[in-house]
gemmi code that builds the backbone of each chain (N, CA, C; Angstrom):
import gemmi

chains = {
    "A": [
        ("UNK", (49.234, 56.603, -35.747), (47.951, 56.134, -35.247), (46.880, 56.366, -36.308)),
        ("UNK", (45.644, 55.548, -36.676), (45.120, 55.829, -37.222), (43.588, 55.760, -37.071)),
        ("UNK", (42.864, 56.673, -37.682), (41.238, 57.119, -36.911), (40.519, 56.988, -38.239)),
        ("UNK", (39.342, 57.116, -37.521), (38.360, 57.501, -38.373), (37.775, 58.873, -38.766)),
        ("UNK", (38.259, 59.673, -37.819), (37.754, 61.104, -38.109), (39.091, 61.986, -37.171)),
        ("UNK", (38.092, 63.437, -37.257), (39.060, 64.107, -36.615), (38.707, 64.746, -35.161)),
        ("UNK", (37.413, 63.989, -35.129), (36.872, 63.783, -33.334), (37.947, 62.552, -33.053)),
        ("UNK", (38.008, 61.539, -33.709), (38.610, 60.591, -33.163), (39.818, 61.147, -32.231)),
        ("UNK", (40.400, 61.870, -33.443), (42.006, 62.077, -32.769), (42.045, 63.171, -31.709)),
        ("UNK", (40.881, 63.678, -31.918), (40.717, 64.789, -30.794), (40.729, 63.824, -29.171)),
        ("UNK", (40.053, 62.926, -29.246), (39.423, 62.630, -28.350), (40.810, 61.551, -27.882)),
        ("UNK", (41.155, 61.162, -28.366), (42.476, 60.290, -27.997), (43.562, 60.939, -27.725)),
        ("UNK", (44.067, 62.250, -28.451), (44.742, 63.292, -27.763), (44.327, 63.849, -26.368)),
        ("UNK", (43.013, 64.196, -26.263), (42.965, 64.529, -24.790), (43.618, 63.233, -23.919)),
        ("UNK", (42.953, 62.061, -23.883), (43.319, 60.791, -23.365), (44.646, 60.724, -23.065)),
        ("UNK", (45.432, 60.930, -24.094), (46.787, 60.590, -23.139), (47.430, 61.437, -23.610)),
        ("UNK", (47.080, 62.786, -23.657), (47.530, 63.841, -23.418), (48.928, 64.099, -24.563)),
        ("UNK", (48.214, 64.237, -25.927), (49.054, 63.921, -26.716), (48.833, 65.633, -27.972)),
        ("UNK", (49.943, 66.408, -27.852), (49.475, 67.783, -28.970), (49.494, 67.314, -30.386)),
        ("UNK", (48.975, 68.018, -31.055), (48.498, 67.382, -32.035), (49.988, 67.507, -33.267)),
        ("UNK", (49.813, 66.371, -33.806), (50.674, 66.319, -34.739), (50.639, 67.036, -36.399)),
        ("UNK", (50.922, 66.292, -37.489), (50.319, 66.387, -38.732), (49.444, 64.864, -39.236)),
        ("UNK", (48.612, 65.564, -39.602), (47.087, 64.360, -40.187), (47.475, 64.145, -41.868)),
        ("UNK", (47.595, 63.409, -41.969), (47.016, 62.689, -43.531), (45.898, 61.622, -43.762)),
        ("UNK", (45.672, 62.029, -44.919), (44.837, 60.941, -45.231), (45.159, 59.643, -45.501)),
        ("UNK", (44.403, 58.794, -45.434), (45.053, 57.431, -45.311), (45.660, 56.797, -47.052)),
        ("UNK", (45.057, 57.683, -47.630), (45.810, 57.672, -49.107), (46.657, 58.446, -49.357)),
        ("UNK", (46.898, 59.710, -48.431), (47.948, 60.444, -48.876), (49.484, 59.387, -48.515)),
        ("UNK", (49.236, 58.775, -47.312), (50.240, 57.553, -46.594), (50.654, 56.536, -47.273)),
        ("UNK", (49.849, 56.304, -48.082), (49.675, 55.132, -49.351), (50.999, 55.363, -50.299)),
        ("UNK", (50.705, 57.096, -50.879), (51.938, 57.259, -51.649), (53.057, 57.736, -50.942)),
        ("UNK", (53.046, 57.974, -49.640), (54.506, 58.678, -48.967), (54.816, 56.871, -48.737)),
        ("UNK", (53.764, 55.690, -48.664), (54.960, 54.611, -48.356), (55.904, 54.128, -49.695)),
        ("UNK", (55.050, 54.272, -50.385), (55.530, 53.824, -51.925), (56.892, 54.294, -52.042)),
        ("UNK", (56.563, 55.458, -51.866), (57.915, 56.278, -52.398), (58.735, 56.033, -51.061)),
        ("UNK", (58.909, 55.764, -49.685), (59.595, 55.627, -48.798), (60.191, 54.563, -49.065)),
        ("UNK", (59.884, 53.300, -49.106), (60.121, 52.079, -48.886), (60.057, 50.970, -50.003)),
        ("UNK", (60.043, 51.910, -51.487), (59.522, 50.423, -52.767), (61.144, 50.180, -52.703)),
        ("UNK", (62.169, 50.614, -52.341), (63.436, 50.588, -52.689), (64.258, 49.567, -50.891)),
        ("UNK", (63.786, 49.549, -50.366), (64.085, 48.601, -49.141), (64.650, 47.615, -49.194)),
        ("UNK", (64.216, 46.659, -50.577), (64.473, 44.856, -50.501), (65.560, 45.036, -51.493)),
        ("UNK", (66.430, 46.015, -51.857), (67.336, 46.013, -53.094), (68.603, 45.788, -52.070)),
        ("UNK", (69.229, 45.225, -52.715), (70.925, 44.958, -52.238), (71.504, 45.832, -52.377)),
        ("UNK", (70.888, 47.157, -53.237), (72.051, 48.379, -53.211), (71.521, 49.230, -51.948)),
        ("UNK", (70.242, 48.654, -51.358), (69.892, 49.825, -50.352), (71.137, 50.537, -49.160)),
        ("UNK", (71.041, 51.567, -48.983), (72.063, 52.001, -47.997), (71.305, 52.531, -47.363)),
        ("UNK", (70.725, 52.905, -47.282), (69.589, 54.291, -45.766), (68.902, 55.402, -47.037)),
        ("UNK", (68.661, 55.802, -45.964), (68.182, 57.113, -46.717), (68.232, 58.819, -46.222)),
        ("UNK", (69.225, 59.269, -46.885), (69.669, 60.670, -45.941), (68.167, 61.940, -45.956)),
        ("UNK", (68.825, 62.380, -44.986), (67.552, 63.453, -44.719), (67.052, 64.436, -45.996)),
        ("UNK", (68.163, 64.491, -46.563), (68.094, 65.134, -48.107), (66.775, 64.369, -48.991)),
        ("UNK", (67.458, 62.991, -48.963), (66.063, 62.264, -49.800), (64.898, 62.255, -49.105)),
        ("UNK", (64.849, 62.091, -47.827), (63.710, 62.296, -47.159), (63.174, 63.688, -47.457)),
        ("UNK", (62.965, 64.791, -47.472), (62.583, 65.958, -47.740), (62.271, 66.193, -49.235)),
        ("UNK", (63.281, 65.487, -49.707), (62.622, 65.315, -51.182), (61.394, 64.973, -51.089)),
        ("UNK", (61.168, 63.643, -50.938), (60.334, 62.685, -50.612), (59.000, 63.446, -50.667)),
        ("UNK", (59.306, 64.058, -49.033), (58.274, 65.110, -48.727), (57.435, 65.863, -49.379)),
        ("UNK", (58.689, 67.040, -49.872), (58.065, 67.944, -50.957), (57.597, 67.712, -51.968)),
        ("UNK", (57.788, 66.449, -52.687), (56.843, 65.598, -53.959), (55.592, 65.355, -53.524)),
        ("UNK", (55.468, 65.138, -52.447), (54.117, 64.719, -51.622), (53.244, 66.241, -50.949)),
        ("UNK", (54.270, 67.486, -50.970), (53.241, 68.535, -50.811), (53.124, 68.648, -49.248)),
        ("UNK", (54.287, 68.035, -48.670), (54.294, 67.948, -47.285), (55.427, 69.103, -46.987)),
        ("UNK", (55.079, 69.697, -46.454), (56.268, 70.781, -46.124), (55.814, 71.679, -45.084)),
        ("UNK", (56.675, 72.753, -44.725), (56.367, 73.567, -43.182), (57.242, 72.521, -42.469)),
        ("UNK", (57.110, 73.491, -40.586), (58.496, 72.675, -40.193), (58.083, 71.162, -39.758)),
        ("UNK", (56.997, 71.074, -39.657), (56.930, 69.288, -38.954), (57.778, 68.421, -39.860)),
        ("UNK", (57.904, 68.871, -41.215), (58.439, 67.739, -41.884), (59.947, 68.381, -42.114)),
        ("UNK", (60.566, 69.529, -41.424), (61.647, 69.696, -42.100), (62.739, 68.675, -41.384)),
        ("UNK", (63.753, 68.754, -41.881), (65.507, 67.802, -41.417), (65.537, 68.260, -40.161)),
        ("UNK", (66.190, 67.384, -39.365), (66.841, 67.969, -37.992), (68.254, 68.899, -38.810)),
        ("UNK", (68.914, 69.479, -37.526), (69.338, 70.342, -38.290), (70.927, 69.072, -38.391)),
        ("UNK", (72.262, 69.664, -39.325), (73.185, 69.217, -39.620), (74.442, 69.029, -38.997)),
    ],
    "B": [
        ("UNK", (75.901, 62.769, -35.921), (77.754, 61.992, -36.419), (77.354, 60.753, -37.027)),
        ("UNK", (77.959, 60.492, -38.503), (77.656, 59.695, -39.523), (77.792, 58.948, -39.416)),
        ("UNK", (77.474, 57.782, -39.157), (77.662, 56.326, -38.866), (78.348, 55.609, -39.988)),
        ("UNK", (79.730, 54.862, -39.290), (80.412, 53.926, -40.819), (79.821, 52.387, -40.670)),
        ("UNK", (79.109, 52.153, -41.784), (79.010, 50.962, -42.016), (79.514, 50.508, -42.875)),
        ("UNK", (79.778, 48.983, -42.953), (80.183, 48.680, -43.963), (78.969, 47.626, -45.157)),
        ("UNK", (79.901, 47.058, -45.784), (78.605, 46.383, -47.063), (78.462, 45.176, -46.507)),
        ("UNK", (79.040, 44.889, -45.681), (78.877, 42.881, -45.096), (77.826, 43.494, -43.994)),
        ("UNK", (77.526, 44.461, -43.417), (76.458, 44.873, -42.472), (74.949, 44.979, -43.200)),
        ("UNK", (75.226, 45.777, -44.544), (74.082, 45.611, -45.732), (73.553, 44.395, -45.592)),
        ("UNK", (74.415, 43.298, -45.974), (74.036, 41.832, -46.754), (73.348, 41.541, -45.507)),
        ("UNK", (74.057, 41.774, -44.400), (73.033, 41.242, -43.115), (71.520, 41.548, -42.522)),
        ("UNK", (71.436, 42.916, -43.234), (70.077, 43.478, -43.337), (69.421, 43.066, -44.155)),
        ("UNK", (69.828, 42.900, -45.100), (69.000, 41.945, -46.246), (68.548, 40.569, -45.636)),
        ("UNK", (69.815, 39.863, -45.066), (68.944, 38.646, -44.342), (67.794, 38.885, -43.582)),
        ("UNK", (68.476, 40.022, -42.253), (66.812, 40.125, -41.190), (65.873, 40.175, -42.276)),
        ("UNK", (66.100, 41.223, -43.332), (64.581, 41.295, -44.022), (63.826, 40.211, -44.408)),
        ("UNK", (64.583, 39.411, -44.976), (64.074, 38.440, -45.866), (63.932, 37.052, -45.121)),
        ("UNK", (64.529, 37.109, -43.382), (64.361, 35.926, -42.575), (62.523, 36.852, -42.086)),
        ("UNK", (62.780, 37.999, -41.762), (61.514, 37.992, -41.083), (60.213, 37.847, -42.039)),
        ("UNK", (60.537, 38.202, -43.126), (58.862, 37.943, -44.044), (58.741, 36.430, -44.444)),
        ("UNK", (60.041, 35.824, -44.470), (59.784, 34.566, -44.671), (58.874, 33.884, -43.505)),
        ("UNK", (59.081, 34.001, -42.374), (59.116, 33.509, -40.705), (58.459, 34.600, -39.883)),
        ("UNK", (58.514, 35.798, -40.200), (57.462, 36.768, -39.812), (58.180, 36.917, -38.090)),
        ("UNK", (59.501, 36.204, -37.856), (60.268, 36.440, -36.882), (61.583, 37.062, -36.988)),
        ("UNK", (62.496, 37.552, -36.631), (63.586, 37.823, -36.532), (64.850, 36.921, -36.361)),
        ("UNK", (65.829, 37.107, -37.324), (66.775, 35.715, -36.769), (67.997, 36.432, -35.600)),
        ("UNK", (68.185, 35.702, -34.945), (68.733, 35.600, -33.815), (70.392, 36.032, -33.732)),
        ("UNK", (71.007, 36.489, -32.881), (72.769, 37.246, -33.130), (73.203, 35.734, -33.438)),
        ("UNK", (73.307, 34.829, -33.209), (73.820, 33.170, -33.013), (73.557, 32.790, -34.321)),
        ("UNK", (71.925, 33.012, -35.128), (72.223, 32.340, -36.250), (72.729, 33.455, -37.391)),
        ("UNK", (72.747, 34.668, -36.595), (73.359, 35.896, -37.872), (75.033, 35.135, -38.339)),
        ("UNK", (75.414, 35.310, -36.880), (77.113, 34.452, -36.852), (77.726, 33.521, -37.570)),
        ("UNK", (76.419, 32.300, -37.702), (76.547, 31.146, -38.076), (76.447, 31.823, -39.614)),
        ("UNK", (75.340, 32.357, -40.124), (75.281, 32.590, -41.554), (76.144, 32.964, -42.101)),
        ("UNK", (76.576, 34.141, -41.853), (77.715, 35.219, -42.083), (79.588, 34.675, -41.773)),
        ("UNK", (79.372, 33.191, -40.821), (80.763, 33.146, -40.493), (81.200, 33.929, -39.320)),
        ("UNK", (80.603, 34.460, -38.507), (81.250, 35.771, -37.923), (81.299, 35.193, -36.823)),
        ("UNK", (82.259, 35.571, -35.901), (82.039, 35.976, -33.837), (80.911, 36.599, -33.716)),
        ("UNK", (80.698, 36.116, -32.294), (79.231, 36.363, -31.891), (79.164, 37.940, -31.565)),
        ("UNK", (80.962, 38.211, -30.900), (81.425, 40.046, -30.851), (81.224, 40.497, -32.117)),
        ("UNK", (81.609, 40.023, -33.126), (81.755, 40.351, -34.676), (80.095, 40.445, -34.872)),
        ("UNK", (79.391, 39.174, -35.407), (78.029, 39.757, -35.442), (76.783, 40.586, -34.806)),
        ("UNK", (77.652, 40.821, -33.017), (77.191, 41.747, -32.534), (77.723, 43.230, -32.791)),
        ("UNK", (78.500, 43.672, -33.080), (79.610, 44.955, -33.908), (78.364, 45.276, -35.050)),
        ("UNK", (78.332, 44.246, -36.222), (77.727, 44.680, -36.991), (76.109, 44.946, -36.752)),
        ("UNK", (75.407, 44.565, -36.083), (73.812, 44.602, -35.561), (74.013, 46.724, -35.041)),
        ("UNK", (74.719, 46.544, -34.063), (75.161, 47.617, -33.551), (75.125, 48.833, -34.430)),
        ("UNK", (75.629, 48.870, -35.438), (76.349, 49.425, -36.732), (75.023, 49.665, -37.354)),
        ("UNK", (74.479, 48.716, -37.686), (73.525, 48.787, -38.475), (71.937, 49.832, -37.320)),
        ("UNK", (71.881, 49.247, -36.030), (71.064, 49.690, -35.184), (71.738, 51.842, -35.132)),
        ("UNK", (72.654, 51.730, -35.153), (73.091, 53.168, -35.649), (73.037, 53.930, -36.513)),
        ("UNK", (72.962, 52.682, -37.507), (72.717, 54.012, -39.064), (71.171, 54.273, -39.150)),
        ("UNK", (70.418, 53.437, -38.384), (69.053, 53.590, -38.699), (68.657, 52.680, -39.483)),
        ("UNK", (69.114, 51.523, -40.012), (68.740, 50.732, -40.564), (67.980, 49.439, -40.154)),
        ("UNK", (67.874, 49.436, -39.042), (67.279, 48.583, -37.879), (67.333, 48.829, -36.432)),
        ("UNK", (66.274, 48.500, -35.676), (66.467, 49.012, -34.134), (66.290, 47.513, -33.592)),
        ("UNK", (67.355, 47.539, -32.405), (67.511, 46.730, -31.570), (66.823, 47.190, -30.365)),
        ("UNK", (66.395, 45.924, -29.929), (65.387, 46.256, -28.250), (66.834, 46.972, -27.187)),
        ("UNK", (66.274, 47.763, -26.756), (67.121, 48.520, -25.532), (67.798, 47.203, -24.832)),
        ("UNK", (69.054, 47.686, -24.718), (70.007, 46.666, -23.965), (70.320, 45.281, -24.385)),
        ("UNK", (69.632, 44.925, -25.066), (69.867, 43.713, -26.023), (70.217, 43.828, -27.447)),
        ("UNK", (70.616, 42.134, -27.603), (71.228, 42.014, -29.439), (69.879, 41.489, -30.214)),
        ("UNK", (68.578, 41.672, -29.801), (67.526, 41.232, -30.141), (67.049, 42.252, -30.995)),
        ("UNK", (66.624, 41.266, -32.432), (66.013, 43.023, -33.001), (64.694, 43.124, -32.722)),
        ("UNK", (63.895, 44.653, -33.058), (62.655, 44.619, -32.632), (62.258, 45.186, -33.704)),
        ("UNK", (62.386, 46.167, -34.525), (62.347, 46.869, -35.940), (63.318, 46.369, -37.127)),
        ("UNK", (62.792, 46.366, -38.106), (63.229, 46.448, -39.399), (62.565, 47.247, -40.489)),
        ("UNK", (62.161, 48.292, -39.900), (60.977, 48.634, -40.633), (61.239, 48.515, -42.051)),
        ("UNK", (59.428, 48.435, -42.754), (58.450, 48.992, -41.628), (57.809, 47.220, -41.055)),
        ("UNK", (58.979, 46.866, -41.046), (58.241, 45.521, -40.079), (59.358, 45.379, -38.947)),
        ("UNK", (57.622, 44.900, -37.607), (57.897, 44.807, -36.487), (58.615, 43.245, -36.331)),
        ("UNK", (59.495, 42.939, -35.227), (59.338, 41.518, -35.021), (58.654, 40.767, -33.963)),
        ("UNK", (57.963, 41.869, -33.854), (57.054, 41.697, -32.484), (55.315, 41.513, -33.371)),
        ("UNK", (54.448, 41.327, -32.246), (53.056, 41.610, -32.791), (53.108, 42.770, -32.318)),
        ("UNK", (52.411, 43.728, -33.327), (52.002, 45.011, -32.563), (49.860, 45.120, -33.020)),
        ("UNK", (49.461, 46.854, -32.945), (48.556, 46.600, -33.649), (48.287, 46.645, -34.745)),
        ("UNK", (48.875, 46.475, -35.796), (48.866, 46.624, -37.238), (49.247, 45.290, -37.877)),
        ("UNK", (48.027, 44.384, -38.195), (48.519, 43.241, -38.804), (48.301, 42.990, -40.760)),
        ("UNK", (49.426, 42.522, -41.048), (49.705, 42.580, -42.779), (49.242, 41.215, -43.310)),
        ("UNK", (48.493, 40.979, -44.069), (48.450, 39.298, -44.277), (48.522, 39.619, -45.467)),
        ("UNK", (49.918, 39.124, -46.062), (50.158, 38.716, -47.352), (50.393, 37.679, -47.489)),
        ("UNK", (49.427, 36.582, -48.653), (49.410, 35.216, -48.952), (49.359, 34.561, -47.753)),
        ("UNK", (48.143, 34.573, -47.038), (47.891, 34.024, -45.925), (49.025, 33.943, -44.788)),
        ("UNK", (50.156, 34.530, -44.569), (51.065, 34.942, -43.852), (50.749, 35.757, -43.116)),
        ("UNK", (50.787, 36.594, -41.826), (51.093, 37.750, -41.003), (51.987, 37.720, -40.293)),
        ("UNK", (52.102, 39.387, -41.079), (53.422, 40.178, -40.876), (52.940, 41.259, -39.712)),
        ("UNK", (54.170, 41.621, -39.080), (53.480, 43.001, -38.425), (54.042, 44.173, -38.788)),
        ("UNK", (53.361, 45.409, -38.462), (53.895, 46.424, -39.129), (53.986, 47.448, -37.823)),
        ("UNK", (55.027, 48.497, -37.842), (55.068, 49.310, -36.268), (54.131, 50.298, -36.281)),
        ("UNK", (53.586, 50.941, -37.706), (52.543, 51.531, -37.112), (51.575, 51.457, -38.426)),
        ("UNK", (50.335, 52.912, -38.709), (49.383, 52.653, -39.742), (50.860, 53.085, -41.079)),
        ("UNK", (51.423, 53.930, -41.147), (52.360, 54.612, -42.010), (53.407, 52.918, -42.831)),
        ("UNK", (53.928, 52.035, -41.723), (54.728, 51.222, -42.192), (53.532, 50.022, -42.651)),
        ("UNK", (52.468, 49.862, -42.131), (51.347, 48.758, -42.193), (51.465, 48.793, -44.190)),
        ("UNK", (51.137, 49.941, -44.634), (51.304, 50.106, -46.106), (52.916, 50.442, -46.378)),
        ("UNK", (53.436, 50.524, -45.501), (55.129, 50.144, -46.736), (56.041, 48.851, -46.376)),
        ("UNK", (54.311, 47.522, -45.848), (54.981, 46.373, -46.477), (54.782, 46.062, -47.779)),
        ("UNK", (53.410, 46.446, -47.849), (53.232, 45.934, -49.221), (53.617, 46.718, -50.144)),
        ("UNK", (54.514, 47.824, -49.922), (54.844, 49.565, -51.028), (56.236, 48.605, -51.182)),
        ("UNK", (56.914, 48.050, -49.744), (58.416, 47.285, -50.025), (58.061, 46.117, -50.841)),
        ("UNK", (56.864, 45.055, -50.799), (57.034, 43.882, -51.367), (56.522, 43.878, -52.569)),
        ("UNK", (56.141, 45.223, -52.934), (55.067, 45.583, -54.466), (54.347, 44.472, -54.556)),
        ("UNK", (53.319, 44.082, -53.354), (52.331, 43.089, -53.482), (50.818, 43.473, -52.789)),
        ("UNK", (50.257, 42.476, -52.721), (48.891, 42.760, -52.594), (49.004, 42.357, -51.393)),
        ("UNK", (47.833, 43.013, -50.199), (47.489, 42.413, -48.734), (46.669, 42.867, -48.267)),
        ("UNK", (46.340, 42.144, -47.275), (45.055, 43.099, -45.895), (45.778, 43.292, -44.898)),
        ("UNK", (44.854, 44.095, -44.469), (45.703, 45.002, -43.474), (44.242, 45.363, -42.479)),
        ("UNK", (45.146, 44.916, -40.890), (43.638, 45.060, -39.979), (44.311, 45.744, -38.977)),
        ("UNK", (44.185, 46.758, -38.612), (44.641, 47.981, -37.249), (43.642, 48.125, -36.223)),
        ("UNK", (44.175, 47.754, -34.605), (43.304, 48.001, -33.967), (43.054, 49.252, -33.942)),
        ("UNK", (41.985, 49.758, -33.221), (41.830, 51.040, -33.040), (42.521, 51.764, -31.817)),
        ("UNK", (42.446, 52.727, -32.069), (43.144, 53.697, -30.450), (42.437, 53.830, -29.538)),
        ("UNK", (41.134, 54.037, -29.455), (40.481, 54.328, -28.400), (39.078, 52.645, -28.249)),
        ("UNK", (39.992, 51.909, -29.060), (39.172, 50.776, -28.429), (38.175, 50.482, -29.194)),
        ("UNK", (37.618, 50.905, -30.447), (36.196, 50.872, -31.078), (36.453, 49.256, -32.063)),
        ("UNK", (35.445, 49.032, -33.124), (35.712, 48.331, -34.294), (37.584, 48.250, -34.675)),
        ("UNK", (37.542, 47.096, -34.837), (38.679, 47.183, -35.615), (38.545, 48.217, -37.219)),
        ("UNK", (39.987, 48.289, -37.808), (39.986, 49.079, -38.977), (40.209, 48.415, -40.184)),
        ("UNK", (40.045, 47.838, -41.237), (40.335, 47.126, -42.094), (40.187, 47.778, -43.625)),
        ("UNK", (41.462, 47.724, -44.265), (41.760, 48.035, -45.676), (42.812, 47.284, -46.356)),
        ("UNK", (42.706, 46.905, -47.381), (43.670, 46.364, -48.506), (44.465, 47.285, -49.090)),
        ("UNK", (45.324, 46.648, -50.045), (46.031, 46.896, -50.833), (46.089, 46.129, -52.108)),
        ("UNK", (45.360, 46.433, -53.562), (45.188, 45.542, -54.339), (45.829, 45.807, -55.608)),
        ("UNK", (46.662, 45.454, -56.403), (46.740, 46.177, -57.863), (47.902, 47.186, -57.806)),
        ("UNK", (48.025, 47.235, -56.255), (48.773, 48.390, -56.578), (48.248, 49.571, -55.747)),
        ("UNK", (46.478, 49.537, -55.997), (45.987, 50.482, -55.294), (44.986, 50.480, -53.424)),
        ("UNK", (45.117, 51.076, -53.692), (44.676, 51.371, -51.671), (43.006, 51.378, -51.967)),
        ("UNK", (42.617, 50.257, -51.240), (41.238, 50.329, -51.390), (40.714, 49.966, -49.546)),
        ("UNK", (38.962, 50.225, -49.882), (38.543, 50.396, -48.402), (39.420, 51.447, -47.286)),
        ("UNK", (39.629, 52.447, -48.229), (40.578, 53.336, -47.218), (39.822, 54.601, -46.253)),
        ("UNK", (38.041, 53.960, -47.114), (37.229, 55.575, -46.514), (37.791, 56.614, -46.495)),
        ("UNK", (37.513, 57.501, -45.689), (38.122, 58.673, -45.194), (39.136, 58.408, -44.008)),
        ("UNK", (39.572, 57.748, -43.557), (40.266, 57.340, -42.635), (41.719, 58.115, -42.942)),
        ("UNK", (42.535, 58.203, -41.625), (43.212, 59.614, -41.489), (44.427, 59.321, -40.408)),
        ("UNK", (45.465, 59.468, -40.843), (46.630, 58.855, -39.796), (47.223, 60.554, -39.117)),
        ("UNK", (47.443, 60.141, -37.264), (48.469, 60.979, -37.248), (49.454, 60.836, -36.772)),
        ("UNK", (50.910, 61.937, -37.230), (52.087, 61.508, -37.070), (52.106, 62.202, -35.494)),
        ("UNK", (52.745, 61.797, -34.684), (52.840, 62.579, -33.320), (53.971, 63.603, -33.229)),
        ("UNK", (54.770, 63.029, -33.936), (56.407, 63.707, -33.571), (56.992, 64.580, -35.504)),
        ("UNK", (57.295, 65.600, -34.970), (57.988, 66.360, -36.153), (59.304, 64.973, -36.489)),
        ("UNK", (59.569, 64.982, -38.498), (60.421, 64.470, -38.814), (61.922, 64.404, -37.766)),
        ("UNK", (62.014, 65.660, -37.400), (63.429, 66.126, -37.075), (63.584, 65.044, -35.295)),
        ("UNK", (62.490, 64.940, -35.174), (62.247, 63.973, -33.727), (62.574, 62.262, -34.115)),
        ("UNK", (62.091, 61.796, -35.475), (62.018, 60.785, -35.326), (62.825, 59.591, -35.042)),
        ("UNK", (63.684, 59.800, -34.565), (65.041, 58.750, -34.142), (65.483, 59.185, -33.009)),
        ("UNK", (64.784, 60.213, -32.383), (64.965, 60.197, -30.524), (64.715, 59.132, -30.303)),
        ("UNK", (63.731, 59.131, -30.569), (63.137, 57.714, -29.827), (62.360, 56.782, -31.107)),
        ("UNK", (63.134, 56.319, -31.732), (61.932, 55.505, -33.018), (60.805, 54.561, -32.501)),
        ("UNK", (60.884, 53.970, -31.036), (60.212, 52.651, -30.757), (58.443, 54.280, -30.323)),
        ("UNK", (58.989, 55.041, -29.968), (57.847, 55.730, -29.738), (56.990, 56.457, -30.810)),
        ("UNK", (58.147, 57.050, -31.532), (57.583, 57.709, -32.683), (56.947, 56.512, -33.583)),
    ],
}
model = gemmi.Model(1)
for chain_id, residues in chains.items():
    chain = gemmi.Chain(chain_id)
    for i, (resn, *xyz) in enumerate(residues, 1):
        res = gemmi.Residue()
        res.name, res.seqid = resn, gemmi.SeqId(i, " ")
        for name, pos in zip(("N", "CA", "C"), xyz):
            atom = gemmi.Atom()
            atom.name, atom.element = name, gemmi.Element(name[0])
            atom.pos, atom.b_iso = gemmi.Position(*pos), 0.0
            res.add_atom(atom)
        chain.add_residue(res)
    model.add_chain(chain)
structure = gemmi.Structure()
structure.add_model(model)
structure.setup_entities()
């Protein structure tokens, strides 16, 4: 979802009763898509395991448990 | 538990992709069949397959897709206009990894959540512009996100 502030999300969390997640900035999203998805339209794509995902992450400075792997 | 796919399930993902940005729709189990050669069981096997590895989500109970992220085949609120086209995107996070997937330029208009102004920012060059301070949030920890993907 995306706001303009952090009343916004306050105020839309009460609304439908939603705990709060993790916030980025709308440029920090910019480079987690880059790096998520520039590789999508390739014919070698196969998925992407939770391993690369966490990579992903930790290049981006995202870490703690919201972003860790489910477990194995 | 690891899902086996195979590479003729790949090539078929490559089509949805490249039927829906063409058409900004989804192609259908009937014309997957026809493309591919396959039974309609056969091109439903592979949708399946693919809706398992995470590589696409199918609408509950149907062979209809609804995700490919990060494009919707639905309208949602996140609309992509690249080269006068719109695309949809499932949320603000995939809205920018059409244009991060198509390494192209677009606008991008998100309704709001609680109803205000619409939200509007590009993507130009490469770089994220009109992005203000504007601020996405994720609802669900990573480890959640394929309970339920149509929610997360």
């Amino acid at each position: 979802m995306l706001f303009r502030s952090e009343n916004e999300i306050d105020k839309w969390r009460r609304r439908v009763g939603q705990n709060r997640g993790a916030v980025l900035s709308l440029s920090q999203v910019w480079a987690l898509a880059r790096r998520w998805y520039h590789d999508r339209m390739s014919p070698a794509y196969r998925g992407k395991s939770s391993a690369e995902a966490q990579s992903i992450f930790r290049a981006l400075g995202l870490t703690g448990e919201f972003w860790l792997a489910p477990p194995a | 538990m690891a899902v086996t796919t195979r590479d003729s399930d790949w090539q078929i993902r490559l089509f949805v992709y490249e039927t829906l940005i063409a058409t900004g729709a989804a192609p259908s189990l009937a014309m997957l069949a026809e493309r591919f050669g396959l039974s309609l069981p056969d091109a439903r096997h592979a949708l399946r397959r693919l809706h398992d590895a995470h590589a696409l989500v199918l609408q509950a109970g149907s062979d209809e897709i609804l995700m490919a992220h990060p494009l919707s085949a639905t309208p949602t609120d996140y609309r992509v206009i690249i080269d006068d086209v719109a695309l949809y995107a499932n949320c603000a996070w995939d809205s920018l990894g059409i244009p991060a997937m198509l390494n192209c330029d677009a606008q991008i208009e998100a309704r709001h959540p609680l109803g205000e102004e619409a939200m509007r920012y590009r993507i130009a060059g490469g770089e994220l512009q009109n992005s203000e301070d504007r601020l996405v949030h994720f609802a669900h920890p990573f480890r959640q996100w394929y309970d339920d993907i149509v929610d997360t």
